[in-house]
C-alpha positions as CSV (number, residue, x, y, z in Angstrom):
1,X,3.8,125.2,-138.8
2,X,5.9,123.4,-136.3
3,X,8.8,125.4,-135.0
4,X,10.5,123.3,-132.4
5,X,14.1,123.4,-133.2
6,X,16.4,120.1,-133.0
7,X,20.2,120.2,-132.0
8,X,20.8,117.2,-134.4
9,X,19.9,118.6,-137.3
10,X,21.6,122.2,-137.7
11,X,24.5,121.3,-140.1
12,X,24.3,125.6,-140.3
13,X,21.8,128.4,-139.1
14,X,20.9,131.1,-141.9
15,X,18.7,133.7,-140.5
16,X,16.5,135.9,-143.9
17,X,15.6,139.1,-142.4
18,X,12.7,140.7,-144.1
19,X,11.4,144.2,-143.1
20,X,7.1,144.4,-143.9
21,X,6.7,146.7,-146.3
22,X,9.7,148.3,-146.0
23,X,9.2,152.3,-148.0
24,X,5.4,152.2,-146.4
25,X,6.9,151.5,-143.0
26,X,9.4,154.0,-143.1
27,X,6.7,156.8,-143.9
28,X,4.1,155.6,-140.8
29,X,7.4,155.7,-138.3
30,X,7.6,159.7,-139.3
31,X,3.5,160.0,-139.9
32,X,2.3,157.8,-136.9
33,X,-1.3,159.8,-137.6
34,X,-1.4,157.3,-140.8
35,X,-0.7,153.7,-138.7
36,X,-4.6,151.6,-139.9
37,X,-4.9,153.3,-142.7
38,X,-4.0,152.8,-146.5
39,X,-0.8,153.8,-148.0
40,X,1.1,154.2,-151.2
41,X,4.4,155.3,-151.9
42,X,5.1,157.0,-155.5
43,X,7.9,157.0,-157.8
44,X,10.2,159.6,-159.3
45,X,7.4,162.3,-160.4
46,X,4.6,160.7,-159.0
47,X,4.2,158.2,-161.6
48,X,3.3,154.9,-159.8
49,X,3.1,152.5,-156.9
50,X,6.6,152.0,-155.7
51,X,5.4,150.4,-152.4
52,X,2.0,149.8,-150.5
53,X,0.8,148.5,-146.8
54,X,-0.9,145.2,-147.0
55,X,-4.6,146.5,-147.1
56,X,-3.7,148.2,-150.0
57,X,-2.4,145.2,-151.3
58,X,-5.1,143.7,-150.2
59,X,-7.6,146.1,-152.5
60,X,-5.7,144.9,-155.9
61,X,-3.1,147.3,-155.7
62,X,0.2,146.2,-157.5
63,X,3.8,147.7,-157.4
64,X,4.4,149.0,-160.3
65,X,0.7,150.3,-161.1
66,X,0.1,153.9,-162.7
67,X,-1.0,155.8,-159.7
68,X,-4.8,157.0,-161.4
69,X,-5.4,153.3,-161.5
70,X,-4.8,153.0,-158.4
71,X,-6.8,155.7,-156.8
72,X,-9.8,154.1,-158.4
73,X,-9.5,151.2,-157.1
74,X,-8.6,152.6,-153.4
75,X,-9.4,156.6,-153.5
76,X,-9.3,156.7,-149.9
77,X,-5.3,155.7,-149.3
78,X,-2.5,158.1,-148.7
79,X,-0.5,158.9,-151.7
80,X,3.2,160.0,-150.5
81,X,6.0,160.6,-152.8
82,X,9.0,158.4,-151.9
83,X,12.0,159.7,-149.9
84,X,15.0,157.1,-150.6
85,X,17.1,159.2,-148.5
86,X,15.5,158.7,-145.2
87,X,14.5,154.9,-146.5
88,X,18.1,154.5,-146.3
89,X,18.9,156.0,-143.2
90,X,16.6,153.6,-141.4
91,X,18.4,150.5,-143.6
92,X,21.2,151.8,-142.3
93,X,19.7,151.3,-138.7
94,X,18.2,148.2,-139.2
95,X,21.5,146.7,-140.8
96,X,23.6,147.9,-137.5
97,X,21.1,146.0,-135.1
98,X,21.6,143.0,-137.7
99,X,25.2,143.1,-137.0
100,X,25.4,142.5,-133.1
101,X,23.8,139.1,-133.8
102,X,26.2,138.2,-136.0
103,X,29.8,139.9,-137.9
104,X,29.0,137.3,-141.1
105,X,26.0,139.3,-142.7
106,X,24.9,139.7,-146.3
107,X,23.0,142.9,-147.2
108,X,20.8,141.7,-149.9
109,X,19.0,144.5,-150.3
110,X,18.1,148.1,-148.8
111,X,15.1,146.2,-146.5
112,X,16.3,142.3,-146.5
113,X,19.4,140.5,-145.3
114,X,21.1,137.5,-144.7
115,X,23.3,136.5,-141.0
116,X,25.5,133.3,-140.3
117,X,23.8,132.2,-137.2
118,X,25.8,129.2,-136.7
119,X,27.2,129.2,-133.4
120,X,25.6,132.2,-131.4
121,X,23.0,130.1,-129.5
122,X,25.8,129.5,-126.8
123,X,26.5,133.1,-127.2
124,X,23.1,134.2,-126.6
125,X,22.1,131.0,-124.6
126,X,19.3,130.7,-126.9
127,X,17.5,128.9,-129.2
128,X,17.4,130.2,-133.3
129,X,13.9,130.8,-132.5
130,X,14.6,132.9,-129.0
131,X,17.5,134.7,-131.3
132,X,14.9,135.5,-133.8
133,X,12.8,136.9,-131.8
134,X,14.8,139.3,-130.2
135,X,16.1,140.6,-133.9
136,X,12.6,141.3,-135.0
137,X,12.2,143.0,-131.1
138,X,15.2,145.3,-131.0
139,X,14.7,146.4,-134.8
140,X,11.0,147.2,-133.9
141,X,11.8,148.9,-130.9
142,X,15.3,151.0,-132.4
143,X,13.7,151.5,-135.7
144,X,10.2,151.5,-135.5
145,X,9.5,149.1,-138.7
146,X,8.3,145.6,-138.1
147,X,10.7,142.6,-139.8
148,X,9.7,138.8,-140.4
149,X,12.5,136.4,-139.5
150,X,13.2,133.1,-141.3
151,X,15.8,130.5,-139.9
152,X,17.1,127.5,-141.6
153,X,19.9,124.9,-142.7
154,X,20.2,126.5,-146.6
155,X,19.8,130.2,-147.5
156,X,17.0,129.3,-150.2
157,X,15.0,127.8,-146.8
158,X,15.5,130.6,-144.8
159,X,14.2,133.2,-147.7
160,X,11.2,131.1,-148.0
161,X,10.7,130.8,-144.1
162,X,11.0,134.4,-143.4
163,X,7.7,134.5,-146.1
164,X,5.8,132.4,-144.2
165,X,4.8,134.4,-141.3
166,X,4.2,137.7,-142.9
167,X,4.1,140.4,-141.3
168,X,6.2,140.3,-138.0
169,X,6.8,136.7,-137.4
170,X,9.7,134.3,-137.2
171,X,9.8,130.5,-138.7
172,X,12.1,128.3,-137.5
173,X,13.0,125.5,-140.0
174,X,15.3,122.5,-139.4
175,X,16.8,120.3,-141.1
176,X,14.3,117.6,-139.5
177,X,11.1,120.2,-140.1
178,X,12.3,120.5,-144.1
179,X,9.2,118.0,-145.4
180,X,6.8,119.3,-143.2
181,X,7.5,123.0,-144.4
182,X,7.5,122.2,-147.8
183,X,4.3,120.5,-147.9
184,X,2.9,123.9,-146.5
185,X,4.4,126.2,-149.8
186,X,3.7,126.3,-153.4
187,X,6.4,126.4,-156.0
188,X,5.8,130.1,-156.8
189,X,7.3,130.5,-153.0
190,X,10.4,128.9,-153.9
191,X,13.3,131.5,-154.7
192,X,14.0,131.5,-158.2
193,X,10.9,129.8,-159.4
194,X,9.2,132.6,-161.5
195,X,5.8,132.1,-163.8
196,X,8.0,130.6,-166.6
197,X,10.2,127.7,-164.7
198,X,6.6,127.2,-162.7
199,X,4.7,126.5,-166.2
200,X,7.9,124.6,-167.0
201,X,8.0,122.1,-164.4
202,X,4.0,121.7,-164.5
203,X,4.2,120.6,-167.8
204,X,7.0,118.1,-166.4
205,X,4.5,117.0,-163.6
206,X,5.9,118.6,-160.6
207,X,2.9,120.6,-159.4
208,X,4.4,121.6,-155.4
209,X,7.6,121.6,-153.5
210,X,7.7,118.1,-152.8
211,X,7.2,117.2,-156.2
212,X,10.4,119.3,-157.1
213,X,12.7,117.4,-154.6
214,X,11.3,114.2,-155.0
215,X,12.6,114.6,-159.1
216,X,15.4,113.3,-160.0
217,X,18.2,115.7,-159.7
218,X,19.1,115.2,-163.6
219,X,15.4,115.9,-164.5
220,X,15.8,119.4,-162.7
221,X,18.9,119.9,-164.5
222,X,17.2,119.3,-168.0
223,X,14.9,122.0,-166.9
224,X,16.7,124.5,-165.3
225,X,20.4,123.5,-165.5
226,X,22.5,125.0,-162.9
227,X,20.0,126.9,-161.1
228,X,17.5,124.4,-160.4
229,X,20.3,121.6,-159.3
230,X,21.4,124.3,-156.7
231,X,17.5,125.0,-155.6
232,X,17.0,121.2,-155.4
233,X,20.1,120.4,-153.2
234,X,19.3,123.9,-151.1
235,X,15.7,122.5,-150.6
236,X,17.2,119.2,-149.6
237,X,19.2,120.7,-146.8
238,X,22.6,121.5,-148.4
239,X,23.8,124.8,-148.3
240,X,25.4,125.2,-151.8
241,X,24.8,129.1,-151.8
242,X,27.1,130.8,-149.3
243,X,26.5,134.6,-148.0
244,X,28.3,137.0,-150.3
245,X,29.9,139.2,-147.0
246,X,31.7,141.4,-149.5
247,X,29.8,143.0,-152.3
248,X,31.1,142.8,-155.1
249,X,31.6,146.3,-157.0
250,X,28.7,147.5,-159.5
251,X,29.7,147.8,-163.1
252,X,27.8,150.9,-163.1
253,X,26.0,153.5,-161.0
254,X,23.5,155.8,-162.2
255,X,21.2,158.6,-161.1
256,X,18.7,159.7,-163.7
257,X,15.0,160.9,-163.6
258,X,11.9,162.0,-165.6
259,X,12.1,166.1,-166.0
260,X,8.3,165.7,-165.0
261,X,7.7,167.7,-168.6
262,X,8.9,167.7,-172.1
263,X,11.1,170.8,-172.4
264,X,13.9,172.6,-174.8
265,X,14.9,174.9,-172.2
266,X,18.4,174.1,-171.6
267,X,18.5,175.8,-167.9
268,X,16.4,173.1,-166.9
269,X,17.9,170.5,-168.4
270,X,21.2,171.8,-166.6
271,X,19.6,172.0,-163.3
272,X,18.2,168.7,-163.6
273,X,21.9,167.2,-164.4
274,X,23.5,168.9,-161.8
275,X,21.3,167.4,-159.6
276,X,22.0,164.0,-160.6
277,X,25.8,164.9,-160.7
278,X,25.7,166.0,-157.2
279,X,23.8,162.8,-155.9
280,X,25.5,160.5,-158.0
281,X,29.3,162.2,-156.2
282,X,27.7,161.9,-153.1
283,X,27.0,158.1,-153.7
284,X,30.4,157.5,-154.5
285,X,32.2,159.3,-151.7
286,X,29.9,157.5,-149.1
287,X,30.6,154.0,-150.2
288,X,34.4,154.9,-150.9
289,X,34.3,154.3,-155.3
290,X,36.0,156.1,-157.7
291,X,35.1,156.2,-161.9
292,X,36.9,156.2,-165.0
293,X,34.1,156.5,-166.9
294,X,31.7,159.3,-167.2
295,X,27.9,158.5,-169.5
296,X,25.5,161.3,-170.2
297,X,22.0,161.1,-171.9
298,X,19.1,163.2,-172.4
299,X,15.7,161.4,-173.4
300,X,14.1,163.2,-176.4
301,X,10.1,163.6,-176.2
302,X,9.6,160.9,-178.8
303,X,11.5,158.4,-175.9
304,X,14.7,157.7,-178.3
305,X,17.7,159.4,-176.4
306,X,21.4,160.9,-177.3
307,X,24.2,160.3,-175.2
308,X,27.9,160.7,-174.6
309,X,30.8,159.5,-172.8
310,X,34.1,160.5,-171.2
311,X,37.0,158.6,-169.7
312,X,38.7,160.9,-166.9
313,X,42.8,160.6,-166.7
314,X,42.7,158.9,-163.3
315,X,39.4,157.5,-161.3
316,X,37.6,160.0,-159.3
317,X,34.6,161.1,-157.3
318,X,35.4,164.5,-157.3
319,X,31.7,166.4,-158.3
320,X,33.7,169.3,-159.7
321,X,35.1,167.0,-162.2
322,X,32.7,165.3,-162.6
323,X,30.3,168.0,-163.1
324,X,33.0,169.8,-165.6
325,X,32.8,166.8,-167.8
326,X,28.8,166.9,-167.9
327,X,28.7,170.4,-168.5
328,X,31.0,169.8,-171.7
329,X,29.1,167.0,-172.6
330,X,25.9,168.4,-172.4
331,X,26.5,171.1,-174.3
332,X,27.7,168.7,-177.2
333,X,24.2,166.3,-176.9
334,X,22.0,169.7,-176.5
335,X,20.1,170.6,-179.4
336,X,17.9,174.0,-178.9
337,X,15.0,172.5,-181.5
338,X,14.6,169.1,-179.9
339,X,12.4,168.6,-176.6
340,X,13.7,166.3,-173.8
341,X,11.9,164.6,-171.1
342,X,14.8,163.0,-169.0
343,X,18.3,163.6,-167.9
344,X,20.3,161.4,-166.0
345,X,24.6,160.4,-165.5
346,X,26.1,156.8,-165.8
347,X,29.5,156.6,-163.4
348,X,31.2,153.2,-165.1
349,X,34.9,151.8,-164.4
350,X,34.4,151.5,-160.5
351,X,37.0,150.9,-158.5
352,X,37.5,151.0,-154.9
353,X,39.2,154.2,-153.8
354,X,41.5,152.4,-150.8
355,X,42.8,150.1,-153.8
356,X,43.7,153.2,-156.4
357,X,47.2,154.1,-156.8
358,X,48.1,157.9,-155.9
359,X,48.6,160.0,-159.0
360,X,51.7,161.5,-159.6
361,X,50.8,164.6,-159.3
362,X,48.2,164.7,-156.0
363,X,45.1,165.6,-157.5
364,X,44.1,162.2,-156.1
365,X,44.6,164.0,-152.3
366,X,42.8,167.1,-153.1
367,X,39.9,164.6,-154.4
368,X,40.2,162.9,-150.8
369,X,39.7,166.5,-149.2
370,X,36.5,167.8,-151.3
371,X,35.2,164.3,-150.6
372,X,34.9,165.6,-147.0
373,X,32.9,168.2,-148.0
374,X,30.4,166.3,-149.7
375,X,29.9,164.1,-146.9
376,X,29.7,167.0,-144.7
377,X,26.8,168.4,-146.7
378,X,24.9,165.1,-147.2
379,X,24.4,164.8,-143.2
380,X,23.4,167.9,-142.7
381,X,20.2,167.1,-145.3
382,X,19.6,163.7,-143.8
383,X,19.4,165.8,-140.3
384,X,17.4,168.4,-141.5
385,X,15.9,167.4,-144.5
386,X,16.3,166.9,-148.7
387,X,17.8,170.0,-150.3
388,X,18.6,171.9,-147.3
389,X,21.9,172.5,-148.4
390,X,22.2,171.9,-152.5
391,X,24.8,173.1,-155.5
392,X,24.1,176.4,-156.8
393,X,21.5,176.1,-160.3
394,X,20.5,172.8,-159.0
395,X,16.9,170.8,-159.3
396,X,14.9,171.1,-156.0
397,X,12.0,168.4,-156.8
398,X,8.2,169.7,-154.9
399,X,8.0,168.1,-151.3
400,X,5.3,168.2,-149.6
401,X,8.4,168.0,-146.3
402,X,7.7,170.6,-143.6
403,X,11.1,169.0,-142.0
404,X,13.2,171.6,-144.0
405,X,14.6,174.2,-142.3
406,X,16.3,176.4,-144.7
407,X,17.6,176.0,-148.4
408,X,20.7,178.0,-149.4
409,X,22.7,177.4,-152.5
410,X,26.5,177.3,-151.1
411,X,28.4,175.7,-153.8
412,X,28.4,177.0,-157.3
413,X,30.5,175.1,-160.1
414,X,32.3,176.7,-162.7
């Protein structure tokens, strides 16, 4: 794959950051002992593959697959449970180093992102490719987790370079190089271009890349309306998908789990909840939301569920309220002679908390203040590990963590 860039033909420089294997990366940086060998990352109770390295991968196993199926097929890998919390921390890392290279950035995801290189090769006095390098460099070096890098004129281009040179590598693509790299990809490696639009535009005769933008742009348009038109003009060089540098709020967030057993006990059930309370407050205060709306469920054993719903006077993140209003609501869903086998809370309504209006009467401010605290105990348990300081009566999932230090319940809600 040629990689020689050409000053002519940079109309813009889109940079996809990938990192390899992103959960299973995050465990070998903390278990070094495990680098060569197989690895799997679990679900929420140990259910199946969230994540894998590439020789596990390379065995047949698939995200996604019940974990006994997988052990047969690889009984020798490393089974770990998955950690999100310390995943994030190292985004977190990664995404900083991201930022020095360039202030217009994208997070796309918790292990992939987008920058707006145009301009910072006489910054850098560098080439895109030199840049590229020295991204996938710094994060390996700061974080410990390998990225691939993918350069081009269009973000769909860039996605598919940073693919091509899996793991660890860089692809340079421009606009002069665009044939040449297409010639070298399949339509499955085109962004957007899933089993159905692939079967779709075989039965239309457009078997490869080329074949897709050597169509007719009102052919792909019949096909795939608005979606292919903008695949076909990104994969003929025109950038018609811009970097979203703000996200846009969620319509929901939600923190729910499997109880890990079918149970009527309702001091387990509670637990569970208040764990899910407690992380789903913590979520809010760290990225600054507030809801209006309040959702509880509880999944019954034969998998139908009950729920119910509150709106709060004002928008909060405050877990006392928030955990008042589940304690009252679970005690309406909870039925003594049913068995449940998840819990979980739904925060909808979200707003931004900088762009909420003070309430009349301050409860607003002292919201603000117990927000400190829950920030406050969240860094001490990404210091010192998950759990190490929780709400009183809340759900302490098994970990096989020897990182944690103490646990001591220091909050109780009433």
């Amino acid at each position: 794959m040629p990689t020689t860039q050409d000053a002519n033909h940079w109309s813009n420089a889109i940079a996809h950051i990938d990192a390899d294997c992103f959960f299973a990366s995050c465990e070998l940086v903390r278990r070094p002992e495990l680098i060569g060998s197989p690895l799997c990352i679990l679900s929420s109770q140990d259910a199946c593959i969230v994540a894998k390295t590439y020789d596990a991968k390379a065995a047949g196993i698939k995200t996604g697959m019940p974990v006994w199926e997988a052990k047969k097929l690889m009984p020798q890998a490393t089974y770990l449970p998955a950690d999100f919390g310390f995943y994030g921390l190292l985004s977190e890392k990664m995404f900083s180093i991201l930022r020095r290279y360039s202030p217009d950035m994208e997070i796309y995801s918790i292990d992939e992102g987008f920058l707006d290189l145009g301009g910072t090769r006489g910054l850098w006095g560098k080439s895109y490719q030199g840049i590229a390098h020295d991204i996938r460099k710094a994060v390996h070096r700061e974080v410990g987790i390998t990225v691939s890098v993918g350069v081009s004129v269009t973000r769909i281009l860039a996605k598919m370079a940073s693919e091509y040179h899996k793991p660890n590598g860089v692809t340079i693509v421009p606009y002069s190089m665009i044939m040449q790299f297409l010639e070298r990809t399949s339509l499955s490696d085109i962004t957007g271009i899933g089993r159905n639009r692939e079967a779709l535009l075989r039965q239309s005769d457009i078997h490869n890349p080329v074949d897709f933008i050597n169509s007719e742009m009102q052919i792909i348009q019949r096909l795939l309306g608005k979606a292919g038109t903008d695949l076909w003009l990104e994969l003929h060089g025109k950038s018609v998908m811009g970097l979203e540098l703000h996200l846009p709020l969620p319509k929901s967030m939600a923190r729910t789990a499997s109880m890990g057993a079918v149970t009527s006990d309702r001091k387990t059930i509670t637990s569970h909840l208040t764990r899910h309370t407690t992380r789903l407050a913590t979520a809010l205060v760290n990225k600054r939301l507030l809801a209006k709306r309040l959702t509880v469920f509880l999944k019954l054993k034969e998998s139908c569920s009950v729920s119910a719903k509150t709106d709060f006077e004002y928008p909060t993140n405050n877990y006392f309220r928030l955990s008042h209003a589940v304690q009252q609501m679970m005690g309406d869903l909870y039925d003594a002679r049913s068995q449940y086998r998840a819990c979980g809370v739904i925060a909808e309504k979200i707003s931004e908390a900088e762009q909420s209006m003070p309430d009349l009467f301050g409860h607003m401010k002292a919201d603000a203040k117990q927000a400190d605290l829950l920030i406050t105990v969240d860094s001490i348990n990404k210091k010192y590990g998950r759990d190490t300081l929780k709400m009183a009566e809340a759900f302490s999932p098994p970990s096989s963590r020897s990182n944690v230090r103490f646990i001591y319940p220091t909050i109780t809600a009433r």
